[in-house]
N, C-alpha and C positions, 0 to 999 in steps of 0.2 A: 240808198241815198236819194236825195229828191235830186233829178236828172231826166235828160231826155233821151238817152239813150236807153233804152232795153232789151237788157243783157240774157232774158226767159226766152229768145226767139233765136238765140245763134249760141246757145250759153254751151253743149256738148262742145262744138268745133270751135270756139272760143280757149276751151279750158283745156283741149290738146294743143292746142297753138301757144299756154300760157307754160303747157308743162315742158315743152321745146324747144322755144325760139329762144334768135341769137338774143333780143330786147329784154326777155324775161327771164328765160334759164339761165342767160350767160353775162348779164350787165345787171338789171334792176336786183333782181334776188339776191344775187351774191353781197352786190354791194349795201343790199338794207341789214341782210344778215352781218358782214362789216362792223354797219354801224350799230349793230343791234349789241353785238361784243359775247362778254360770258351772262349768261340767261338763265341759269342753273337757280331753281329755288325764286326766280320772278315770274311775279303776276303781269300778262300782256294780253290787250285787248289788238286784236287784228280787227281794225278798220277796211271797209268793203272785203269780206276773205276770201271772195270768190269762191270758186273749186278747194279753197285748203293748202296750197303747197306750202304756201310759208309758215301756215299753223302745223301743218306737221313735220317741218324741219325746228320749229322750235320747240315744237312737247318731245324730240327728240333728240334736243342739247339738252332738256332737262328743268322746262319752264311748261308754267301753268298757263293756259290760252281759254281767253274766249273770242267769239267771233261774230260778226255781223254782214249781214249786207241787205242789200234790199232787191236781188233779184231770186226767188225762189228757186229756180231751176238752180242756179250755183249753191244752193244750199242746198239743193238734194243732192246733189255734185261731190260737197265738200261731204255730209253725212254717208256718203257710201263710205269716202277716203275715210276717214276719222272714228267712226264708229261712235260713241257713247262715250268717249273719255274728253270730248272737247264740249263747252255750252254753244251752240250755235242759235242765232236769233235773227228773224227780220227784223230791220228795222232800217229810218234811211238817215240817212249821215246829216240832214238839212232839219233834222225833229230831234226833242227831247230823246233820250239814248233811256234802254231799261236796265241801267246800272246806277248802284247810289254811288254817292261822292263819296273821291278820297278812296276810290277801287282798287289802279291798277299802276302800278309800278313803272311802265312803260305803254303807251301806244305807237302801234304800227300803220302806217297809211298810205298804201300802197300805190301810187297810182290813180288818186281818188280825188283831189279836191279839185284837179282841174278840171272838175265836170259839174261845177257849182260855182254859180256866177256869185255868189254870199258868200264869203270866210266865216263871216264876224258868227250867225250863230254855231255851226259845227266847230268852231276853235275852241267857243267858249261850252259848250260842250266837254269839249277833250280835258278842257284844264278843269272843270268840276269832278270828272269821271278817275281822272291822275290824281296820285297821291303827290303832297306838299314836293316840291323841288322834281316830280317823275318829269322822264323823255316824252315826247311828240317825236319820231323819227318818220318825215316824209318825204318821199319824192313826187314829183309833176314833171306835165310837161317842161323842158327848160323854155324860159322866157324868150327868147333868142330862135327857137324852132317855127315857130308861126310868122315873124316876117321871111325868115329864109327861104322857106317853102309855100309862102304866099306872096309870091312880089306886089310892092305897091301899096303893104297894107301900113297902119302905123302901132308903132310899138308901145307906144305908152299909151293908147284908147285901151280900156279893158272891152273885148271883141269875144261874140260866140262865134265859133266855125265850126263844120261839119267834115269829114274825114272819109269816102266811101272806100271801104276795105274788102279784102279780101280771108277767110279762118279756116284753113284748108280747103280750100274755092269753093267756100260758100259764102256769100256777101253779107258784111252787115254794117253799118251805119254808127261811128263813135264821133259823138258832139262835146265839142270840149269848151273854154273859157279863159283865151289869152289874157294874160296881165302881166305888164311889167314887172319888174323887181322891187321895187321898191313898194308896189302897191302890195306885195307878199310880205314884205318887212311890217308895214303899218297893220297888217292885219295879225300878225304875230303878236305885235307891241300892245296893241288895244284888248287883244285878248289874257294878257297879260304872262305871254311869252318872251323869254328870252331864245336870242341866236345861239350858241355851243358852236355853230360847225356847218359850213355849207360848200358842200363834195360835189365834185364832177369827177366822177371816176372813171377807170378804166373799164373794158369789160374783162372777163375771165379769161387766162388761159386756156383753161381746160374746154373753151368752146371749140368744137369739132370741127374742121377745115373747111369742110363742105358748106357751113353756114355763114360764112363771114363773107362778104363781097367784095370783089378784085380791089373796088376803089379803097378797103379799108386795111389788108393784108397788110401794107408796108406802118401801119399806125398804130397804138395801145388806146387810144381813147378814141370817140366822135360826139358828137351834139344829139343829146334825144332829152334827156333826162338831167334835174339838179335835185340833189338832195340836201334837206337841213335835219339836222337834229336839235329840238327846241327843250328849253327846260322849261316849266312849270313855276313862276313867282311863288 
């Protein structure tokens, strides 16, 4: 995807951190799979697929996958995982896509738009690429995380910020692209999406003890993540 972060320079210790953590293993994943439902016999394009986890949790409910991303390291990543049974492709979320209309049954988008300051053409992308009435199932930042943890900023200015992290202590740099809610509705709407469904969910039980932090132990849910499931006009 056209972005500035670059995911080729920390993508190994990136893609153990994605295969682990309490955010990805135990909250995002579960809950796209969720929304994702029964996949048996559906065509799914995984938007940004990174390293693969979620494309091989779904050719392993019983769904056909292709995948994309624009950082090649994650695609050498995902092609160890995956072998030759998934299409994998660079390509970046912000450009025309090398798939004809009217593809894929459902897309998955993991994580990804809130690192592109444009909706309008990657949306409208997705709806040529979907078949008549197919899902758009995404999560983002929640709109609600960048003042929280940025005092002072404002919430309705669509805002870049930059995030210095740590991927199993190795540093690397995720720049993302605050936007209200509403400014996420109007981009859905002009793309000629509809809403179905917008989740805050819980994360997993099945997340390991040791991962979860004191402040969250007595709680089922926190603030990181919203997810919509969009239909296709």
């Amino acid at each position: 995807m056209s972005q500035d972060t670059n995911y080729d320079t920390f993508a190994k210790v990136y893609n153990a951190e994605n295969e682990t953590s309490l955010l990805n293993a135990y909250y995002e994943r579960p809950a796209m799979l969720k929304l994702a439902g029964q996949v048996r016999g559906k065509t799914i394009l995984d938007v940004g697929c990174g390293g693969g986890v979620l494309i091989e949790e779904l050719v392993r409910r019983g769904a056909t996958v292709d995948g994309f991303d624009a950082s090649e390291a994650m695609l050498d990543i995902a092609r160890r995982r995956l072998g030759d049974q998934v299409d994998l492709q660079r390509a970046d979320l912000g450009a025309p896509l090398p798939y004809a209309e009217n593809t894929f049954d459902d897309a998955c988008a993991s994580l990804v738009f809130h690192y592109l300051q444009d909706w309008g053409p990657s949306l409208t992308e997705m709806r040529r690429v979907l078949k008549p009435g197919g899902r758009l199932l995404m999560s983002v930042n929640h709109p609600l995380l960048y003042p929280l943890t940025h005092q002072g900023v404002q919430y309705f200015k669509t805002t870049k910020y930059t995030d210095e992290l740590e991927f199993n202590g190795q540093p690397g740099s995720l720049s993302y692209w605050h936007r209200p809610l509403h400014a996420m509705s109007d981009a859905f709407a002009q793309a000629g999406f509809s809403i179905e469904l917008i989740s805050e969910p819980p994360y997993s039980k099945d997340a390991p003890d040791e991962l979860i932090p004191e402040n969250l132990k007595d709680r089922d849910a926190f603030l990181s993540f919203v997810f919509f499931v969009l239909r296709a006009g």
